[in-house]
N, C-alpha and C positions, 0 to 999 in steps of 0.2 A: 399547199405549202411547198416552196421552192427548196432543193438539197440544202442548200447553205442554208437556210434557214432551221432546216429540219437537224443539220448537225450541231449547229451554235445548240438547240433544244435538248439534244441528247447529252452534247457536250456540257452544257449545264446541269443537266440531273448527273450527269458523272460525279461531275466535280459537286455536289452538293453530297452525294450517297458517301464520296471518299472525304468527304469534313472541308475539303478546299477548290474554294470557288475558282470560276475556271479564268477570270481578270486578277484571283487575288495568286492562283499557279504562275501566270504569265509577266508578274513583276517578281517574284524569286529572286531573290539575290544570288548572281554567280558567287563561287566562290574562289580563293586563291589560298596560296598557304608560300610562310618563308622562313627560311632556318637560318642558323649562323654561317652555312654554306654561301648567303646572300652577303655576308654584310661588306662593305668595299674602307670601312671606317670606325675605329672604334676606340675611344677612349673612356679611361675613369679617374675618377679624382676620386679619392681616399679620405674619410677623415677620421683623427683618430677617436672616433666618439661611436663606432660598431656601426657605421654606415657608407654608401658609397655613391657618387652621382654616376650614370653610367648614359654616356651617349654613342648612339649608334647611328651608322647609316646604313641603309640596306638599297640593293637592287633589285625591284619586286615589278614584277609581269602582269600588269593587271589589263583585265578586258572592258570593255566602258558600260555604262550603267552601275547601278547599285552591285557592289561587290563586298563578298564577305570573307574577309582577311585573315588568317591565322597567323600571328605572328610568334613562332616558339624560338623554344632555345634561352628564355628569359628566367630570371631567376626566381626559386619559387617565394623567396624571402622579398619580393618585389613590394613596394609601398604600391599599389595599383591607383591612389587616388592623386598619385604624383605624375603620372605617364603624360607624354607630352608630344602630338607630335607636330613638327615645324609646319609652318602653312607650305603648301602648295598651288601653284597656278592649275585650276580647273579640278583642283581634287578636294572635296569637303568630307568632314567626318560626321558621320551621323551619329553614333554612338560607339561605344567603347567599352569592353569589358572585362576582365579577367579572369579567366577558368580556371580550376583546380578541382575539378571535379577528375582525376587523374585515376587511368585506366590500372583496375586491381580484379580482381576474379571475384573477388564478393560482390564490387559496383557492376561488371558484369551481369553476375547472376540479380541483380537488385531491378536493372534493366531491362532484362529478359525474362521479369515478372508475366505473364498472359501472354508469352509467346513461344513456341515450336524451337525446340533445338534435339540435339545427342546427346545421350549419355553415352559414354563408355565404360565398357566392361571389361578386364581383361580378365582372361582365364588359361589354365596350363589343359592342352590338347597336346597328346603324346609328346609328350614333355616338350612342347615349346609355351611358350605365349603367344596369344593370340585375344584378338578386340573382338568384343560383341558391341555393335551401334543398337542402340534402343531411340525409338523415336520418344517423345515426351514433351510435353507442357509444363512448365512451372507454374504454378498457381500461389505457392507463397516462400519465401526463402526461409519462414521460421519453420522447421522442421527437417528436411524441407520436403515443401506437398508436390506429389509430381500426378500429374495425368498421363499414365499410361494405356491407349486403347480406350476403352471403358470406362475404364478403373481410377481411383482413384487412391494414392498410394504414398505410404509414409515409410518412414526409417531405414531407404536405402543410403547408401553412400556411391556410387558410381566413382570408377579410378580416373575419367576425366569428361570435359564437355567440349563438344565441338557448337561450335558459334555458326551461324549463316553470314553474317555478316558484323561489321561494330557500331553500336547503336551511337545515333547522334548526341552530342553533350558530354562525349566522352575524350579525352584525350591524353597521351601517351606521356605527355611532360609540360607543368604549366607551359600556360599560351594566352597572350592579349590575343581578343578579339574586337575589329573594327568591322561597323560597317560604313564603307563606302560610297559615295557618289563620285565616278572620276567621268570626263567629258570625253576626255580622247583615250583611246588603246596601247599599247605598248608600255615600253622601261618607264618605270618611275627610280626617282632616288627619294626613297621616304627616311626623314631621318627623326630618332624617338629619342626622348632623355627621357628618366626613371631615377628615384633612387632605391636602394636595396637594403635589407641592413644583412648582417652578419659578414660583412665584410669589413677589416679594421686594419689598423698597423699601428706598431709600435715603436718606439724610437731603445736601440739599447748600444751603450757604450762600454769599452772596457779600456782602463788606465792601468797599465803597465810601467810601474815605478823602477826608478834604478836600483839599486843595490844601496846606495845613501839615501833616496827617498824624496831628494829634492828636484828631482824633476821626472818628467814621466811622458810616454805617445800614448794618446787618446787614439781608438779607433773607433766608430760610430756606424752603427748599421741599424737598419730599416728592417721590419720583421712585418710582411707582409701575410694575413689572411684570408679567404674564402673560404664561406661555409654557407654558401648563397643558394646554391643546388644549381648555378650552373659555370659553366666552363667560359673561358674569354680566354684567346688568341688573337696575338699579335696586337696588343695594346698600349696605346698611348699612354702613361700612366703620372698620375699627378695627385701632390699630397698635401693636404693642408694639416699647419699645426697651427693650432688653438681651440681652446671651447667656444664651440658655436651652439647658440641657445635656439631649439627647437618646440615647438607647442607640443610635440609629445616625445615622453621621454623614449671590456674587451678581453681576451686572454696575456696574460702578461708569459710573453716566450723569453728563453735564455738565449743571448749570442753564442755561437760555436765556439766549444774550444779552439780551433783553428783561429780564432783573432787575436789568438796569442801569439802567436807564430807568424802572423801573417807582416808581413815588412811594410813600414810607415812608409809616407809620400806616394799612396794610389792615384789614379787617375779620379779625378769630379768625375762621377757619375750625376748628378744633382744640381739642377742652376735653381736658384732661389730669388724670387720678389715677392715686396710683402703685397697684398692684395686686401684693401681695408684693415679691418686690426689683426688678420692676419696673415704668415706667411707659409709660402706656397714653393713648394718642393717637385721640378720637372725632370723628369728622369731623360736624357740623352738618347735613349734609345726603347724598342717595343718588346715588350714581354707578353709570357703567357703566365696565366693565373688558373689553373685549376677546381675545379670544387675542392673541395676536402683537401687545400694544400698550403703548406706552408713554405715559405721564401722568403730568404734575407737578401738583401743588396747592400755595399757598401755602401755609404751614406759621407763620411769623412776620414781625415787622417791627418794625424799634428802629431811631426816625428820628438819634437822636447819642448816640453808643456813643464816651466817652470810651476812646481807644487810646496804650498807650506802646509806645516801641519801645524796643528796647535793644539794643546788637552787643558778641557773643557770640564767643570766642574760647576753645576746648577743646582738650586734650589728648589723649594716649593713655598708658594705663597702664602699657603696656611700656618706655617709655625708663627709667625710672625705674631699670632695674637691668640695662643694656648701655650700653656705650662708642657712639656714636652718634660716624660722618661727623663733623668741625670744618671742611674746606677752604671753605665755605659756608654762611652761613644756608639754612635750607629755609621758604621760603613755605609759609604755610598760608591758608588762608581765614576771614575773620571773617563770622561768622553775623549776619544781620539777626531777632529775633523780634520780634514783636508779641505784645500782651498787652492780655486786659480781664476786667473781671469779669462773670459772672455775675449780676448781681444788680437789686433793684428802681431803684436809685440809678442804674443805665447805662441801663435802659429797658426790662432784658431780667428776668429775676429767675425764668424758667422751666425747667424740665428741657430740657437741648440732646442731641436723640439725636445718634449718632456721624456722622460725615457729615466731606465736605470741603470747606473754606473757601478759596474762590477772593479773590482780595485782590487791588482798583484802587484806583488813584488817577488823577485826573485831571492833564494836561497844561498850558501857559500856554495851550493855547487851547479848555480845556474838555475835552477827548476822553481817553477813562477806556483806559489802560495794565494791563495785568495787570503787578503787581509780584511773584507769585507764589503758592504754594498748598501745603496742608497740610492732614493728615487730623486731627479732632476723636476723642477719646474720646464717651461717654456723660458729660456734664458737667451735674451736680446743679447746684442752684440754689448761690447765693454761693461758688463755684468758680472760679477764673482761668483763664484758655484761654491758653495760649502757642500760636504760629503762626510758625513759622519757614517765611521766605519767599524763603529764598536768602543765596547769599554776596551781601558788601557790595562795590561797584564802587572806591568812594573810600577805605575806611579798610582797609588791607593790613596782614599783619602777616610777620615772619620768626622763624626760632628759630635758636637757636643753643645748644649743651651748651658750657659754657666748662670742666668739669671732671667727673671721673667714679674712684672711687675705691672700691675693693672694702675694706672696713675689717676684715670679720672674715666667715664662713662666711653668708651669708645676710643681711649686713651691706651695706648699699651708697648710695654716696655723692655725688651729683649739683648738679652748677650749672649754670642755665642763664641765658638772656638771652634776652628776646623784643623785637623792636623794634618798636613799633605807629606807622603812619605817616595821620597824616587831611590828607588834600587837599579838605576839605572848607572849605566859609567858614566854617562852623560849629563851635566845641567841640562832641568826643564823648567819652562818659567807654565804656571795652571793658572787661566781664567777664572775665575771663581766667578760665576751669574747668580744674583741674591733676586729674583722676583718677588716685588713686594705692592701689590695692591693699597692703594689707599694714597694720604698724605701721608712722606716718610721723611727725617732727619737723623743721615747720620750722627751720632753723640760723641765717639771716639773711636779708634782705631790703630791699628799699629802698622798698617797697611794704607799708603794712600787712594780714598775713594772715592769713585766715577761712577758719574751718572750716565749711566748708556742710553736709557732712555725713560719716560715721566715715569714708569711703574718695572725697570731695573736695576740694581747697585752690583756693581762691579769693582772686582781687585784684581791685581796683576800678581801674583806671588811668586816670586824665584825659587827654586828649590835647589839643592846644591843636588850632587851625583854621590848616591848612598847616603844620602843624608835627609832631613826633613825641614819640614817648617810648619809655623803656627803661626793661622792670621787669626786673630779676634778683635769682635768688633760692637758696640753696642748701637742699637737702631732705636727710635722710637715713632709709634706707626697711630696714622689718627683715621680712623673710617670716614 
């Protein structure tokens, strides 16, 4: 038998005694690893629904044959069945994985089950501290069982463990794992999209009214979070508003008091196109995002935003066909909203993502009042915003059923009285909304009535300054 021969033989019983044959050693996959230290590229688009696209590019060194890739730095909140990475010439994926088996000192010890480590010990030797190394075997983590020498030994607690080395499948901070097939050696530009969730944003505005009330500067800011578990710098960032509908299914932040203060007409931070049914929010310039951080960006600024207001006074559908309490009026509350438009003529004229509009006015001595707040839809361009900011302090109202009469099976017959009171210096004229279910016909009135729309009746009632008024009106309503 010739040497070469004789050592292929040996070298086969090697690799057979140590579990791995000595053809299936020789294809190993190198490995390589890359951090955000790598990446030359990086953007995310945001949407407001706790999720985020994130694409990246990296500059990663790879050596040719089958290679096994660590790609960290990614976030742990990662969708992994999302990861994507762009083709490459000469470079195929074989598979793909994502770890989270993430280094902790119990997966440690769980690993270094039937294997050799330290204990340490420490103890006071004329009065210092001082480590005693114990050599030992783990045999089981519940207890836990150690092999000391001989012996085999329970219910210590040693004050630390020193490792040999860190066992494979372990790692410091999620990490996609690829394996590779690349043809030639050197730079690649491998670039991955992903989406993540716990990442969101919010849209939150605040309307600073004048002293009369009729007109007011919106400011609009963006409320940016990560709670992804990782870090991104120097990002491209981009925001979509709208509900986009996913096959499997955020924190609502307050704007800084400073956007009270802060002076209309800023700079567009923000170019906006809509992009299918919705649109999309590009910021000017590259940010950092943090784990665990929150950020606002200006978003907009409309220095007088003509505002009306109007007090609102609604019903409920059900009286309409029960006898209802007479011994007393029942108070109800008159609504304050606010109202503007949308458009070039107010100052604003842009897509307004969904978001909530905090709403001051200033005092006789200057000093800005929250008068209340309300959440915005997604509101297109030449759109109205209503904003109801609460019930009304000065203009009360009471009801009163002054009749009620079942006419015929399904048939039913109602009068009522509402008395509306303004203690105000000012005339206010109250909306009165009568929601009424079914087929309705007004019978009489002392107030002229509008049909707002097939299942609402509406009055306009003027009310004078310190003084009152009474609409009453009889309906009859057919199921």
């Amino acid at each position: 038998m010739s040497f070469g021969n004789s050592w292929k033989l040996w070298a086969g019983v090697a690799g057979l005694l140590l579990g791995v044959a000595p053809w299936a050693a020789a294809q190993q996959p190198r490995t390589a690893a890359s951090t955000a230290r790598n990446r030359t590229s990086l953007a995310i688009t945001l949407y407001n629904s706790n999720f985020a696209l994130v694409r990246e590019t990296r500059d990663v060194d790879l050596p040719a044959g089958t290679v096994r890739l660590a790609f960290q730095d990614v976030p742990s909140s990662i969708e992994a069945s999302t990861v994507h990475i762009e083709p490459e010439p000469g470079l195929e994926v074989l598979d793909q994985s994502y770890e989270y088996d993430l280094l902790s000192p119990d997966r440690l010890l769980e690993k270094y089950v039937g294997k050799p480590m330290t204990l340490i010990f420490r103890e006071r030797v004329n009065g210092t501290t001082q480590d005693k190394d114990v050599s030992a075997t783990l045999l089981s983590t519940q207890g836990p069982v150690w092999k000391i020498g001989d012996q085999i030994v329970t219910g210590i607690r040693p004050d630390g463990y020193r490792f040999p080395e860190l066992p494979g499948g372990l790692y410091s901070r999620p990490t996609l794992v690829w394996t590779l097939r690349n043809e030639r050696p050197g730079s690649r530009q491998l670039s991955v999209s992903y989406l993540a969730d716990q990442m969101n944003w919010t849209a939150d505005y605040v309307l600073n009214l004048t002293r009369e009330g009729k007109r007011g500067s919106l400011e609009g800011w963006v409320t940016l979070t990560n709670s992804s578990g990782a870090n991104f710098e120097n990002a491209k960032l981009l925001l979509v508003a709208g509900q986009v509908h996913r096959a499997t299914a955020g924190p609502r932040l307050y704007a800084p008091m400073a956007a009270l203060a802060r002076a209309a007409g800023g700079v567009t931070q923000f170019a906006e196109q809509p992009v299918g049914e919705y649109h999309l929010y590009t910021l000017n310039r590259r940010i950092g995002l943090r784990n665990h951080e929150t950020k606002q960006i200006s978003l907009l600024s409309a220095a007088s935003v003509p505002v009306t207001k109007a007090y609102v006074f609604e019903g409920n559908p059900g009286m309409f066909r029960m006898l209802l309490p007479i011994e007393r009026p029942t108070p109800q509350g008159v609504q304050v909203i606010l109202s503007f438009k949308n458009d070039k003529a107010s100052g604003l004229g842009e897509p307004l993502p969904a978001g909530v509009v905090r709403v001051y006015q200033p005092d006789a001595a200057g000093n800005p009042i929250l008068l209340g707040e309300d959440r915005i839809a997604h509101t297109p361009i030449d759109e109205t915003t209503r904003l109801n900011i609460g019930s009304a302090f000065d203009v009360v109202a009471t009801r009163k059923q002054t009749d009620f009469r079942l006419i015929a099976q399904n048939v039913y017959e109602s009068a009522f009285e509402i008395t509306l009171r303004n203690h105000k210096e000012t005339p206010v004229t109250v909306e009165v909304r009568e929601p009424v279910n079914g087929s309705w016909q007004v019978l009489e009135s002392n107030f002229p009535a509008k049909k707002l729309n097939a299942f609402t009746l509406g009055f306009d009632v003027p009310v004078p300054a310190g003084g009152e008024a009474k609409l009453t009106y009889r309906v009859r309503v057919t199921d």
